[in-house]
N, C-alpha and C positions, 0 to 999 in steps of 0.2 A: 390702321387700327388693329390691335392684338385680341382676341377671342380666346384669350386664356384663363381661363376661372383660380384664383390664386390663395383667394378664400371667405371664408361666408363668416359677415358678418351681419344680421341686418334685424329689423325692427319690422314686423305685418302687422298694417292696420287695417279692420273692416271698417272702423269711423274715424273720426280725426284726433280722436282720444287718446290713441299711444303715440311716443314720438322713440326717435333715432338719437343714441347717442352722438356725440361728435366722430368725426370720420366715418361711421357706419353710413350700409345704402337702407333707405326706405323701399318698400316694397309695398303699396295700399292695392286694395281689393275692396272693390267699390259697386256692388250691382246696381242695378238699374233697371230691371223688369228680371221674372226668376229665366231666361231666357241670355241677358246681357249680363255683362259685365264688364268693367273697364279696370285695365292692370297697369298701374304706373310705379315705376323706378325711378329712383335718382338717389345720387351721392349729396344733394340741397334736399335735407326735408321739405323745407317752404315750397320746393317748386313739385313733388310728390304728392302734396295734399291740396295742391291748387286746380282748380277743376279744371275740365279741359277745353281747348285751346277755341278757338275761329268756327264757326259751321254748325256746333252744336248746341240745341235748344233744350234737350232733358232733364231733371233733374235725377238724381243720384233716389231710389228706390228701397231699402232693405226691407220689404214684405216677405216675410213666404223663405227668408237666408237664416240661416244659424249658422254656428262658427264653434267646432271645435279643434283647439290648436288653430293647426296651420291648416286647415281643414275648413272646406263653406261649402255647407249644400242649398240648396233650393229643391226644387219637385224636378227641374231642367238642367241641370248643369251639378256636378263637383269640382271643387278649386282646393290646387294641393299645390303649398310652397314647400318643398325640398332640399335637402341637399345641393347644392352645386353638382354638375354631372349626374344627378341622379342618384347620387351616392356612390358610384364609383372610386375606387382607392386610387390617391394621385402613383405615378408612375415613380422612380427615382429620377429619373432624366428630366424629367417636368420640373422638378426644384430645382435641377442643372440650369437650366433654361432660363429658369424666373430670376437668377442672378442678374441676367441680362438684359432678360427680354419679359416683361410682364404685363399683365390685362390692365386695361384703363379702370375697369371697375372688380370689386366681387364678385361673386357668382352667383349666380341665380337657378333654379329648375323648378318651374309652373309648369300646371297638366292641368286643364280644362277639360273636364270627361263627363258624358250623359250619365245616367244614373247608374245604370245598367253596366258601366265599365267603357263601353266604345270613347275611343280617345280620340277628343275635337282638334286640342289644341295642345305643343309640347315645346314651350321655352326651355331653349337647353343653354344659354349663356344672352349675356347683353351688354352692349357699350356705351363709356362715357367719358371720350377721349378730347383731351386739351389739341389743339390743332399743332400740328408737328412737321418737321420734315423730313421724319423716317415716311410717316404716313402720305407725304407730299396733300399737307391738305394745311397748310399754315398760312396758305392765301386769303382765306377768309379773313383773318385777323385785322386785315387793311381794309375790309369793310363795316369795322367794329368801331365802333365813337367809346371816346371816355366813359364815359355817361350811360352807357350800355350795359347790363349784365354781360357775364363771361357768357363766351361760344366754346361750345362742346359739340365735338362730331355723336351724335349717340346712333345707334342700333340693335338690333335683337336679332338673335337665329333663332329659328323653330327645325324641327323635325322636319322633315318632307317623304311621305311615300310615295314609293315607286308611281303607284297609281294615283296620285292626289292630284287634281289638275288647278287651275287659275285663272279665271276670268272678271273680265272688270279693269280696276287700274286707270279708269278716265280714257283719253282716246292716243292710240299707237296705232299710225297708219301702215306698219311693217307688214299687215298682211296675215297676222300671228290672230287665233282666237284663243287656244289655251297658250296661257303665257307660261309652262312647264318649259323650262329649258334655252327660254329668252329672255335678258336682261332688259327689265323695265325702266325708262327714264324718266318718272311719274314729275313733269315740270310743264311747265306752258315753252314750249319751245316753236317758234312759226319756222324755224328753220331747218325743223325734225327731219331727215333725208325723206323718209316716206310721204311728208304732208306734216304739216301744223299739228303738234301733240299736244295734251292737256292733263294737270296733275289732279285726277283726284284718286286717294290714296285708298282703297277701299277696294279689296277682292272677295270673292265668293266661290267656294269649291266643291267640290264632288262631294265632300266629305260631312258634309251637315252644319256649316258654319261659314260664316260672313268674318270678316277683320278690316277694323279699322284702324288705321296708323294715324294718328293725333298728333301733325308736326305739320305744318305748310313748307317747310324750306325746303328743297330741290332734295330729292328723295330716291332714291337705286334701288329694285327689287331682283332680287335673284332668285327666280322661283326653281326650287325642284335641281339645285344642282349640288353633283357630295350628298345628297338623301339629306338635303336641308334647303331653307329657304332665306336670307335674309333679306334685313331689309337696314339700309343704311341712311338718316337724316345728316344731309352739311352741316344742317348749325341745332341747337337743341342745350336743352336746358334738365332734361328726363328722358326716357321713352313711356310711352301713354298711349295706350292701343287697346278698343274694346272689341272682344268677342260675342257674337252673336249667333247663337242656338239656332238651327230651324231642324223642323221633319221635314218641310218644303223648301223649297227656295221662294217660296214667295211669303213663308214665313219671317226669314232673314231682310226680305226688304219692309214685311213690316215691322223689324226691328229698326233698318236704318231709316224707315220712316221715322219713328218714334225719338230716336234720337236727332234728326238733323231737318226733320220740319215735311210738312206735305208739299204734294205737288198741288200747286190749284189747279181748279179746271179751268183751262184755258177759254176764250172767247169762242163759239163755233166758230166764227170766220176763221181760227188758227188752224182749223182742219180743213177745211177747205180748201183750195186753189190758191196759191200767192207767184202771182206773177212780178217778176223783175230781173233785170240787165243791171248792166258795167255801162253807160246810165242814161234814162231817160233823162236828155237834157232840159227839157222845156214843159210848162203845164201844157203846152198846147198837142205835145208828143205825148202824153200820158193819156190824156184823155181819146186823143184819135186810138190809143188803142184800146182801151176800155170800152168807148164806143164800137168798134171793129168787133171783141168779141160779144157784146152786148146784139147787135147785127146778125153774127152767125148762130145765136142763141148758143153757144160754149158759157158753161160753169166758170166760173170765176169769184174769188171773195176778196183777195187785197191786189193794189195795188200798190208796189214800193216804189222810193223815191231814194236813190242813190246816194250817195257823197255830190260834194261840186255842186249843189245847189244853192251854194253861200257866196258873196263876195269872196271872202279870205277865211280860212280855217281858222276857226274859234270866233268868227265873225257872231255867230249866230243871228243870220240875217237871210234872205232872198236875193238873190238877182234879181232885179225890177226888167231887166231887161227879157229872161227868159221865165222867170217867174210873177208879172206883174198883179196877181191878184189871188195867190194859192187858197183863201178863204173861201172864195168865188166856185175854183176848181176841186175841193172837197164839195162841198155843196151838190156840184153838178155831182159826181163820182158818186155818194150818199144814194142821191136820186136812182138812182143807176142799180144799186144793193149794192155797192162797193164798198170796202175800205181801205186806209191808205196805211203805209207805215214808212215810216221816214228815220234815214238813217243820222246817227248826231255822233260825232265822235268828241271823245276827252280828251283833245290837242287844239293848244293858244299858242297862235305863232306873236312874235312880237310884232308891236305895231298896231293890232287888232285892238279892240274897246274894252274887254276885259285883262289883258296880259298884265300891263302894271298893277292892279289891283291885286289876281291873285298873287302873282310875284310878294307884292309888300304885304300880304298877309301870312306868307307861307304855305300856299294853298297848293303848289305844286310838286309832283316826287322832285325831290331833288341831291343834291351834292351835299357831304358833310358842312360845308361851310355857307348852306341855307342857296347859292347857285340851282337854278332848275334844272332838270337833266332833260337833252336834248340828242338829238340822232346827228349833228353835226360832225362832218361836213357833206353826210351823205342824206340824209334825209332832215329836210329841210319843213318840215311840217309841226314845229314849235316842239310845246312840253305837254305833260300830261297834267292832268288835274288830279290831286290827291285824293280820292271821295274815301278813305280810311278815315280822312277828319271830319267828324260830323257835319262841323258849320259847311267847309266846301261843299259837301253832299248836300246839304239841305238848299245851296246858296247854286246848285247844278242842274238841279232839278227846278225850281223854281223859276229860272232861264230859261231852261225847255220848256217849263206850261208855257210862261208867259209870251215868248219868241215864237214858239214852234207848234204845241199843241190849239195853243189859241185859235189858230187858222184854221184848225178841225181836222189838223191829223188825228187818228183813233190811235197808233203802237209805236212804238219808238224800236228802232234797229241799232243796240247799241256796239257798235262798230271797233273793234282794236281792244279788247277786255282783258289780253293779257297783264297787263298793258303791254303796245307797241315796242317802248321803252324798257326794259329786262331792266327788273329793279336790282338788281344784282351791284351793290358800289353804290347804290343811292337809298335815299330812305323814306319810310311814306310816317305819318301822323303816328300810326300805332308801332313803329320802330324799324329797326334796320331794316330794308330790301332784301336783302341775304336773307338772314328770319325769317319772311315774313313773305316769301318768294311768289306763293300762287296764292295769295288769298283778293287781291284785285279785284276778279269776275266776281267774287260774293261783296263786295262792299258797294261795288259801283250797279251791278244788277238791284243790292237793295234801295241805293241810293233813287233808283229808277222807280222800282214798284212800291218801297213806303211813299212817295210821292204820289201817282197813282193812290196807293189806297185814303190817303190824306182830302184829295181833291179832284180826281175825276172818276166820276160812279161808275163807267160801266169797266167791265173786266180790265186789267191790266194785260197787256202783252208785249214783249219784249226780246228780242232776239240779241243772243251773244254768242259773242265767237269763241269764248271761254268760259270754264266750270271752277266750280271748288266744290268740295264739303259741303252739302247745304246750299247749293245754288239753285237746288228745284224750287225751293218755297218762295222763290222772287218772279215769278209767274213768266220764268224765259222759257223760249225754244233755243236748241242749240242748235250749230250744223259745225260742218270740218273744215271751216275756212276756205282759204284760198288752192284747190288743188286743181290737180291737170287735166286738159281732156284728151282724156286715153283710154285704153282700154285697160290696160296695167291698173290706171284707179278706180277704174272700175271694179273691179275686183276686189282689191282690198277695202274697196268701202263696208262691202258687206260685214266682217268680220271687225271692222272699225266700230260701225254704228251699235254691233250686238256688243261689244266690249264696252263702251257708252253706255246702253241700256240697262246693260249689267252693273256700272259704278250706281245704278242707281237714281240716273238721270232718263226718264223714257224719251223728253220730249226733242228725239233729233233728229236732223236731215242734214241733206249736204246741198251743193250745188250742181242741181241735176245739171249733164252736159259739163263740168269741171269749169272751173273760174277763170284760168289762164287762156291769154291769147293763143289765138288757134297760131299751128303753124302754118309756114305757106305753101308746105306739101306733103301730101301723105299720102303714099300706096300702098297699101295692104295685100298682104299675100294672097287673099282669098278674092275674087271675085266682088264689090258691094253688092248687099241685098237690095239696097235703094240706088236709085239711080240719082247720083248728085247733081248732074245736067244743069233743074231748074234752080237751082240753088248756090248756084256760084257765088253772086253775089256776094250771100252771106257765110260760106264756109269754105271757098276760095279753090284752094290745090288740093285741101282734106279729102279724098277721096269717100272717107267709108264716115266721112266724120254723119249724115243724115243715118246713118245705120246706127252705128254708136249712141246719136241721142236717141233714138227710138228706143235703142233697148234699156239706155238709163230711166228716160220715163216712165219703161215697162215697171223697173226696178222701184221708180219714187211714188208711184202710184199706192205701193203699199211699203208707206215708213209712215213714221205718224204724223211730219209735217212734210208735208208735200208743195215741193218751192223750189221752181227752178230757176237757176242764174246764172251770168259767164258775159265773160270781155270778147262778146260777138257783135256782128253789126245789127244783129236780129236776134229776138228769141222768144217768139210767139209760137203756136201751134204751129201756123201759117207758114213758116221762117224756113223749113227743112224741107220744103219740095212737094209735088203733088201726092208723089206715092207714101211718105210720110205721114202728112198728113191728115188722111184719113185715120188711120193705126194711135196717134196721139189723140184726137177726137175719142176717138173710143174708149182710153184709158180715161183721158179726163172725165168722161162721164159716168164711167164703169165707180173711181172715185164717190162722186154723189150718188149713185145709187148705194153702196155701202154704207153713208153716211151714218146711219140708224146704229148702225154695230159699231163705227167708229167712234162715235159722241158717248157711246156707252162705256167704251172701254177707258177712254179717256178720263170719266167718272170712275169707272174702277182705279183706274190709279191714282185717282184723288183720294178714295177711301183707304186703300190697302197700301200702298207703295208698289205695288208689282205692275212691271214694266209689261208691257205690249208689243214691243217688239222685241222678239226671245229667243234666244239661241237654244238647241234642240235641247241641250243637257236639263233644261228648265224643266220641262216636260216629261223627258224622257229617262230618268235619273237611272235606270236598272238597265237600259241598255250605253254596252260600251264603248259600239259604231258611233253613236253619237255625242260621244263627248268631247268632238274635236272638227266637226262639219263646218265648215266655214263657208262654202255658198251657197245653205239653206238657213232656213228661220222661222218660226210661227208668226203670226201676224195676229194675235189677238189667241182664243182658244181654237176657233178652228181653220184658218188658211196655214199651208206649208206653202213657203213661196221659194221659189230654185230660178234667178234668174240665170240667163244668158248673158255671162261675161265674157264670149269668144267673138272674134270678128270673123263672120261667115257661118258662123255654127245655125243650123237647124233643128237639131237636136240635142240633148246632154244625158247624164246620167242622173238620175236623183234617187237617192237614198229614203226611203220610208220608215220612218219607225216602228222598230217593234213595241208593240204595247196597246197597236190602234189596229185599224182596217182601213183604208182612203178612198176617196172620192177623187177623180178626175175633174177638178170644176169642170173643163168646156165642153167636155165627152160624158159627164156622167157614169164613167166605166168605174167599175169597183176593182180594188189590190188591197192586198194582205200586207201588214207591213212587217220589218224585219230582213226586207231585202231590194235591194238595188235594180231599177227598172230604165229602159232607153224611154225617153218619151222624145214625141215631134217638139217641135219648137220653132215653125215658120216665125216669119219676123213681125208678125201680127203677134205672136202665143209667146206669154211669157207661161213657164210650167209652174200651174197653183191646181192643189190639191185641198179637201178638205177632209177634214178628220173625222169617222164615222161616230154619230154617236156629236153632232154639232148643229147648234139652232145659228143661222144667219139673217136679221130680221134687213129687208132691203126696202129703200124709198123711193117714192115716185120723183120722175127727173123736177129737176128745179137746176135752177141757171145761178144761186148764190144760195149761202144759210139762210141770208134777212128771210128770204121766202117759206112759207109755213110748208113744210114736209111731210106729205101722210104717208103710213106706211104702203108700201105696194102689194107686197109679199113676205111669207115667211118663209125659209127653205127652212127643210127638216132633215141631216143627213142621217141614214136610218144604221142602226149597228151596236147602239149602245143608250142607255139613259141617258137624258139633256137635261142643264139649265143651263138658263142664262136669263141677267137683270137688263131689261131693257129702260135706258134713260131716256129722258126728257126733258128740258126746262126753257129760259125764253132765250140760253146760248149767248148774253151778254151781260147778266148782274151777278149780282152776288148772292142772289137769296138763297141759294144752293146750299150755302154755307148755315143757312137756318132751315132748312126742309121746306123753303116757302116756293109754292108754285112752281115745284116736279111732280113729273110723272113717274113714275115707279112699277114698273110692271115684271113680275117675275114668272117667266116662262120654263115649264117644266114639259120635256116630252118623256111619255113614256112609252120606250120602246116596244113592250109586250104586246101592248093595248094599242099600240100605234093612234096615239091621241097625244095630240097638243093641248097644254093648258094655257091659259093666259090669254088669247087671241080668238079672233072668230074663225072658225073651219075655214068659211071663203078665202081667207086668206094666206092659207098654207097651202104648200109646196112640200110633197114629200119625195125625197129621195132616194132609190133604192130598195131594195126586197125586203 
């Protein structure tokens, strides 16, 4: 693709009122709160003025904009379409050049700037290239039907300063938090070197501004390199990207709240405890462990139910043999305060009850010539179901209640969301695969929760292994798929899940302990902290593997879903050995006593869009240290959590923000932040801190959510003014959604006066001098 601007031709619309000569580009300017704005180009007017794409729920806003010229203000933002290069005079050799070699499109120059002059955003050129084989991108064209609109490689360069950084981009397991100077491969890829990537196209920066890239097809970001940024879509029809204003960053997410739909608030049981393996085979094995921790009185809310609990995939059936009454064993689980969530994947091998059907309706992604696409001759696990086409979806769901929920599973664990199958050469209902790359996890998660809200009352919940655009408002958790257990993943999860958190998605976790089979021996340089001895059994020749899940626990104790899983022979509390065991106990219960702050914040991000698990830049906008920390995180407003990702490490370094004062959780010691501190870190302590100037409302223990939770305490960390909204409700309907039957209680400290408002004195804990 050529990025040569060769000359300005073009037609700016703020309404659909003016149009584009023939060959000229359009260029619309379309707000959408005085905050947003959405800038689409193309060489097709029709596809300029057509709203934009998959994910978004908004409608187009003109409140509060005037328009002179090429000129839109609001109270938030100015929008200048200019000259190509700014107005720069072309060179002589640039026309030497263009004999030969010329730009796909026009040229363009937009400047998105606060009112005040600071400059958000700065289009310096854009593409809208025929697929070619200078460019070696004319492979796509073999995935184009007759019948198809034309494919256009498009993209856009922006400006990049020195100091502009990049977070967000959906999940890149590379270990990378600002993406300044690493090439992003924003696509569902399970084969990602790092671990399982995911495309959702949406960064947020340093600089006061959130960007939304409006294309689902397989997408390259080049953040920060040449003192520019681009960003290049395979296939496209425009480019279509809204910019979004904040003072905050948690402004900007409720921007992309606004445009791309809220998070619900999840069932309490989603914050709770979810326990599950690589698989419980039998109802009879589920419940002996339910019961087990039911016995040792340990917290617990769901229990999962694997793959392989079918005859045949796509059976949508029971083993009578290992399964003979699952109705029965909800029931008993229920009793218990449990809930269950059962995993269902969108793959029909043939043979099975449904496969000819969908087959002859065309319900499956498949091959131009209506063929289903298949993993043959390596993966042998049928085709996928197209939930892009309504009826399929409707006709998917309907299967699951009627098959699967019926029996009193509460969540569905919807398994392989990329899809498995890379549409890439195949095509779903709303058009080619290539197009149409990562939109998947948003059609098949809605397919899940409009059903849900159709037909079963209490909250929806749903677990996917894949995002898009707008994937929150289908009421999933996410996690990072299938990854390793190591200590290497360990590590980069951290930095994983705040980039995640960051596209805009709070609700994630991984698989505490890593998914893949353990190996059959691992020595470790250091000494293990735990003694593996009693635990052969279950983790074999892994030497330090009982050390490693302890400090992943440490770690999943505070993410927002907390859900540990892996292709072990075990993976209970129990599982890791005597000396372990104890250390997991304690987080697991450390967990419910938090609950109170956790259910709130969850509610905050139903309201606001701003994430809960937060990387420091969030917070900490005016200091520099931290606009690139990747083994620390906020965990709501006041924990800083710094786990322990070294095998033998007892201590680490952790970095304190300038801009606060900290609290030591388990020492109560006070530090100044702004500078870098050793703390201890035995294998019991993960290092969490709390930020002075922080209300932490904690519950008395309880063993599940079902159980009614009074508060125990309220800590007060002393140093600065507090609030904070503490929530309540029954944690499984929807009345939320109407104000019906919460509790609401707004908690103000004031520092001076050293008095808590909201609460009864008996119940506070104060902190500090």
């Amino acid at each position: 693709m050529k990025w040569l601007a060769v000359m300005f031709m073009v037609a700016v619309v703020l309404s659909a009122s003016t149009v584009a000569g023939p060959g000229e580009e359009t260029i619309r300017i379309e707000p959408y709160a005085p905050n947003i704005v959405r800038v689409t180009l193309s060489l097709d007017k029709e596809q300029a003025e057509a709203p934009p794409g998959y994910g978004f729920v908004a409608k187009p806003a003109e409140e509060g904009w005037t328009q002179e010229g090429n000129v839109y203000r609001s109270p938030r933002m100015v929008v200048t379409v200019g000259a190509p290069g700014g107005g720069a005079r072309p060179l002589p050799s640039m026309r030497d050049i263009a004999k030969f070699f010329n730009g796909s499109a026009p040229g363009a120059h937009i400047t998105v700037q606060t009112p005040d002059g600071k400059m958000l955003v700065e289009l310096k050129s854009w593409a809208m290239a025929v697929p070619n084989y200078k460019d070696g991108t004319a492979g796509v064209l073999a995935d184009r039907r007759d019948s198809d609109p034309p494919f256009y490689q498009v993209g856009a360069t922006f400006a990049s300063p020195a100091d502009e950084h990049y977070y967000g981009l959906g999940q890149n397991q590379e270990g990378f938090l600002d993406h300044r100077g690493h090439v992003v491969h924003c696509w569902h890829d399970y084969n990602a070197p790092g671990g399982p990537s995911v495309g959702v196209p949406f960064v947020v920066t340093n600089k006061g501004y959130g960007l939304i890239w409006d294309n689902p097809s397989k997408t390259t970001i080049e953040p920060g390199f040449n003192e520019q940024t681009k960003w290049t879509s395979e296939v496209g029809n425009r480019v279509s990207f809204f910019v979004i204003a904040g003072a905050t960053t948690d402004e900007i997410y409720a921007g992309y709240r606004l445009l791309t739909g809220a998070t619900p608030l999840l069932p309490r049981a989603a914050f709770g405890y979810i326990q599950c393996e690589q698989r419980y085979r039998s109802q009879d094995e589920v419940l002996a462990i339910a019961k087990k921790y039911r016995e040792l009185h340990l917290p617990i809310d769901v229990m999962v139910v694997d793959w392989f609990y079918y005859t045949e995939m796509g059976q949508m059936d029971f083993d009578p043999k290992l399964w003979p009454d699952p109705a029965a064993m909800n029931r008993e689980l229920h009793r218990m305060g449990l809930q269950t969530m059962i995993s269902v994947w969108p793959r029909f091998t043939k043979g099975t009850q449904y496969y000819d059907m969908l087959k002859e309706k065309g319900w499956f992604e498949h091959r131009a010539d209506g063929t289903p696409t298949d993993g043959l001759p390596y993966d042998r696990a049928g085709s996928d179901i197209d939930t892009t086409n309504p009826e399929a979806a409707r006709w998917y769901w309907d299967t699951i209640r009627d098959n699967i929920l019926s029996q009193g599973f509460d969540s569905i664990w919807a398994d392989e969301t990329e899809p498995d199958l890379p549409p890439n050469g195949s095509y779903f209902h709303v058009g080619p695969g290539t197009r149409y790359f990562n939109i998947y996890p948003l059609f098949h998660t809605a397919a899940i929760y409009d059903g849900f809200r159709r037909d079963i009352q209490h909250r929806a919940l749903i677990l996917s292994r894949d995002a898009y655009l707008g994937a929150q408002r289908n009421g999933a958790i996410f996690w990072s798929s299938d990854i390793y257990p190591t200590w290497d993943t360990l590590r980069r999860q951290i930095p994983t899940g705040l980039n995640f958190a960051a596209s805009g998605l709070t609700n994630w976790s991984n698989d505490t302990g890593g998914w893949q089979y353990l190996p059959a021996e691992h020595h470790p340089a250091h000494k293990p902290l735990l003694d593996p001895s009693d635990a052969r059994e279950n983790v074999g020749g892994y030497d330090d593997y009982p050390e490693l899940y302890t400090r992943w626990f440490e770690y999943a104790t505070f993410l927002p879903i907390f859900r540990t899983h892996g292709s072990r022979a075990a993976n209970e509390v129990w599982s890791y050995g005597k000396q372990a065991e104890p250390i997991l106990e304690k987080y697991l219960k450390l967990r419910y006593e938090l609950m109170p702050y956790i259910y709130s914040l969850a509610y905050r991000n139903y309201e606001t869009g701003a994430p809960w698990m937060r990387a420091l830049f969030m917070d900490f906008p005016k200091d520099a240290r931290a606009a690139d920390v990747r083994d620390e995180y906020m965990f709501g407003p006041a924990f800083l959590v710094a786990p322990i990702t070294e095998q033998g490490a007892t201590h680490r370094l952790v970095y304190l923000p300038a801009g606060a004062d900290w609290y030591n959780y388990w020492t109560n010691e006070g530090e100044h932040g702004g500078q870098t501190i050793r703390v201890d870190a035995p294998i019991d302590t993960i290092p969490l801190f709390v930020r002075a100037g922080s209300i932490v409302p904690l519950g008395v223990p309880v063993e599940s959510t079902a159980q009614k939770q009074e508060l125990a305490r309220v800590r007060v960390y002393r140093g600065a003014d507090a609030d904070f909204t503490l929530y309540d409700d029954d944690g499984t309907t929807y009345a939320y959604e109407k104000g019906t039957g919460t509790t609401v209680t707004r908690l103000h400290w004031d520092d001076a006066a050293g008095k808590l408002r909201g609460v009864e004195a008996r119940l506070v804990d104060v902190i500090g001098r």
